[in-house]
N, C-alpha and C positions, 0 to 999 in steps of 0.2 A: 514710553509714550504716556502711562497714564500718569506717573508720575510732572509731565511736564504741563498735560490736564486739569491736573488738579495744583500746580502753583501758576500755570497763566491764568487762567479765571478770577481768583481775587486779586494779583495784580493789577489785572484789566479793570478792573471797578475801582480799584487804588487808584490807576493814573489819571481814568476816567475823561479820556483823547475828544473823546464829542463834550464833556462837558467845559473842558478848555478851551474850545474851538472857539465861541462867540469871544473867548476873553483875550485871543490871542489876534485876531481880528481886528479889536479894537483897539489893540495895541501896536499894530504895525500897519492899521487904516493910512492911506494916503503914503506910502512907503511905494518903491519900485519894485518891480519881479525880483530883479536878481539881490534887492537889498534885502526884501522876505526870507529868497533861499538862503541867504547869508546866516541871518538871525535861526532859521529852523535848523540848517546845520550847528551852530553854536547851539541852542538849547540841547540835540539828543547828545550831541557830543559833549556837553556838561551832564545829565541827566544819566548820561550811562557811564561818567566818572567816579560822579557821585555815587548812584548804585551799588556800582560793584566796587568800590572802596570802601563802601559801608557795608555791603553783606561780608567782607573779607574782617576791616575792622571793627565793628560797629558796637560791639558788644563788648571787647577790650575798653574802646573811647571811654563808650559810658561810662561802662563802671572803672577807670582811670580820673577821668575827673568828676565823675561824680552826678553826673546829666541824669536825669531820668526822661522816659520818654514823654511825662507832660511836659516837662522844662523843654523839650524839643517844638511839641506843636503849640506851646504859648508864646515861643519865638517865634517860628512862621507863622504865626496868626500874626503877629502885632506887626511883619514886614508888610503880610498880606495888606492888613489895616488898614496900613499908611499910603499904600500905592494905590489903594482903591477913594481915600480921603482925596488926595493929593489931584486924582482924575477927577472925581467930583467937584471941587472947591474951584479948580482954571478950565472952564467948559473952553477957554479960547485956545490952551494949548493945546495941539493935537500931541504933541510925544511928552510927557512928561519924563520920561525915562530914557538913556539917551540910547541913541538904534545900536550904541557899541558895545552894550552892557546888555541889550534888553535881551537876546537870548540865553546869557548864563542866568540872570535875575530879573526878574519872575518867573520868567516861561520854564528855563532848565530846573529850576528850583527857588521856589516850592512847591511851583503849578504842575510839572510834569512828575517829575519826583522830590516828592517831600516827604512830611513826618510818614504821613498814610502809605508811600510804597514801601520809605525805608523800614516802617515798624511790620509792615505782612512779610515785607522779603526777610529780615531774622527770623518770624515766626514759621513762614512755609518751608525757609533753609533747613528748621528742626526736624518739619514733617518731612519732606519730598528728597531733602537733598540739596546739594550745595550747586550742581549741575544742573538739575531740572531750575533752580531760582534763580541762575545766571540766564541760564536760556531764554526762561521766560521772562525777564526782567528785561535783557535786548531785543525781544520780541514785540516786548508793549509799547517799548521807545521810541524803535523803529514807524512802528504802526503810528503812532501818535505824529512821529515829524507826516508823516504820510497825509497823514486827515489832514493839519497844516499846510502840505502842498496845496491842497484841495480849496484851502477855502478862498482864491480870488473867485469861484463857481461863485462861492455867496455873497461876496461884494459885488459882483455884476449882478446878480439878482438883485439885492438889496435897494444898491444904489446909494448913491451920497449922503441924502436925510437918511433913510434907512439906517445907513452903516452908522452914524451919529448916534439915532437914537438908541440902537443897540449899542451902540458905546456905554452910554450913561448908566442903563438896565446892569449890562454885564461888571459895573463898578459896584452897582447894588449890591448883586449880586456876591460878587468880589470880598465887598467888607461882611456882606452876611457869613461866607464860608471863611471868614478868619475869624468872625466869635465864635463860630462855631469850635474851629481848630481851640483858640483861646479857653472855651467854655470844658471840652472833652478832655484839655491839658490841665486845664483848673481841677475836674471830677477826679485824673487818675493820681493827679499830688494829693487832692483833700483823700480817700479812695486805701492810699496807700501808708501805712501808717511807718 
């Protein structure tokens, strides 16, 4: 148990389900219940492929071809980028992304599990165990489609303008956490000699 304590916790801050919330929101705004459920089930069911394909191979990959893990998060920053551009630039379309993709990309990855879960889940694999990081890795997943269920609660709160204008903010936001990604992927290549 404590083992499983200590790899869900920074998980949890890795996957980080409330802060994806307003951005998955805005990306399935104006969508139907069951087309939602659709999408949230593809993302954890992408998101917990990816996981645990990557706590399994992740580390062979790398160093196979060669990746290092800023090469990782300055490729999901530049996808992040683009999807947050691309929302910003056509305020008229609502989907830019289309509802048949959108839960393996963005939501399943990078947004749920990306560079940040895959690079803790190798590191906490080393500390806690391969069991404890599987667990808690399906644990965050799970949680995360959850909060997802949850949020038409916020779209009826919201409301139409509402959900718009938090559309736009969460795009801001969007392109800020892919320089970010971009900028920390940049530090560990310059970083690493």
């Amino acid at each position: 148990m404590k083992n499983f304590l200590l790899a869900f916790v920074p998980i949890f801050v890795a996957v980080d389900a409330l802060g994806v919330l307003p951005i998955f929101c805005s990306l399935t705004q104006g969508l139907k219940k069951i087309e939602r459920a659709r999408i949230i089930a593809q993302s954890v069911f992408t998101a917990l492929c990816l996981a645990v394909a990557f706590i399994f191979l992740g580390k062979a990959t790398f160093k196979f071809l060669g990746i290092t893990v800023g090469d990782f998060m300055i490729a999901g920053g530049v996808i992040l980028f683009c999807i947050a551009i691309v929302d910003i630039m056509n305020p008229q379309k609502h989907h830019q992304i289309s509802a048949q993709s959108l839960g393996a990309v963005p939501l399943g990855t990078p947004l749920i599990v990306g560079p940040a879960v895959l690079t803790t889940s190798l590191i906490i694999m080393d500390q806690c165990g391969i069991f404890a990081t599987l667990v808690s890795v399906f644990v965050n997943v799970l949680l995360a489609g959850f909060i997802f269920l949850l949020s038409g609660v916020l779209i009826k709160i919201l409301g139409e303008a509402g959900a718009r204008a938090i559309s736009k903010v969460t795009s801001l936001f969007l392109a800020a956490i892919a320089v970010m990604m971009i900028r920390k992927g940049l530090m560990l290549i310059l970083l690493i000699p």
